[in-house]
C-alpha positions, 0 to 999 in steps of 0.5 A: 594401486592396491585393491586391498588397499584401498577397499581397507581404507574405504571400510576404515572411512565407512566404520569412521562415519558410522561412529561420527554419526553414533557420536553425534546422536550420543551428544544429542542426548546427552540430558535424555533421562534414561538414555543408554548410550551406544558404542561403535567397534570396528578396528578390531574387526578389520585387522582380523579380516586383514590378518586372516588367511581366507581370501573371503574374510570380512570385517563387520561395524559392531554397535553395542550399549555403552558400559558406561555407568548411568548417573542420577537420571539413568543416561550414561552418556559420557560427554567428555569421552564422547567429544575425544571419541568424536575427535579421534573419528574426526581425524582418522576419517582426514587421514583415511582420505588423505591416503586414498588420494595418494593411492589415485596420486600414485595411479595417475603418476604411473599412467603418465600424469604428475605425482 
C-alpha cells in the first residue's frame, strides 16, 4: 500500500469534510441579512504538493469570502450553487473512502487475507 496514497486520499476526505460543514453553515444562513458566504479550496493545493519536487511540500484548506454578488439584504448566499457544492463533496468524500478501503483490501489480500 502506498503511504502517499493513502495520506493523499486522507487530506482529500479532510479538505472534503471542511467544506460539507462550510456548506453546511452557507445553507444555514442562507436569509441572514448581511451574511457573506465562505468558500473552500483545496484541490488545487494538493496537486501542487503532489506534483512538487520537495519530498516536504504540504498542501493547505484555504477559506475565502465568496465572490458571489449580494442581493437585496447584502447576503450572497447562492442556494442553488451551494447544494451542487455540497453534492460534489458528498460524492468525493463516498469515493475518497471507497478508495482507501481498497488500499487496506489490497494490504489484507497480500498478507494472506482475501482480496
Amino acid at each position: 500500500m502506498s503511504n502517499l496514497a493513502v495520506s493523499t486520499l486522507s487530506y482529500a476526505l479532510s479538505g472534503l469534510g471542511v467544506e460539507q460543514s462550510v456548506v453546511a453553515n452557507n445553507v444555514a444562513n442562507n436569509n441572514t441579512p448581511n451574511f457573506t458566504a465562505t468558500d473552500v479550496s483545496f484541490e488545487q493545493s494538493l496537486a501542487n504538493a503532489l506534483n512538487s519536487s520537495q519530498p516536504s511540500a504540504t498542501a493547505a484548506v484555504t477559506l475565502s469570502p465568496s465572490t458571489n454578488p449580494p442581493g437585496i439584504n447584502g447576503n450572497n448566499v447562492s442556494l442553488s450553487s451551494e447544494l451542487v457544492k455540497m453534492e460534489q463533496a458528498s460524492l468525493g468524500y463516498q469515493s475518497d473512502v471507497n478508495l482507501i478501503e481498497d488500499q487496506f483490501k489490497l494490504l489484507s489480500g497480500s498478507m494472506g487475507g482475501q482480496f
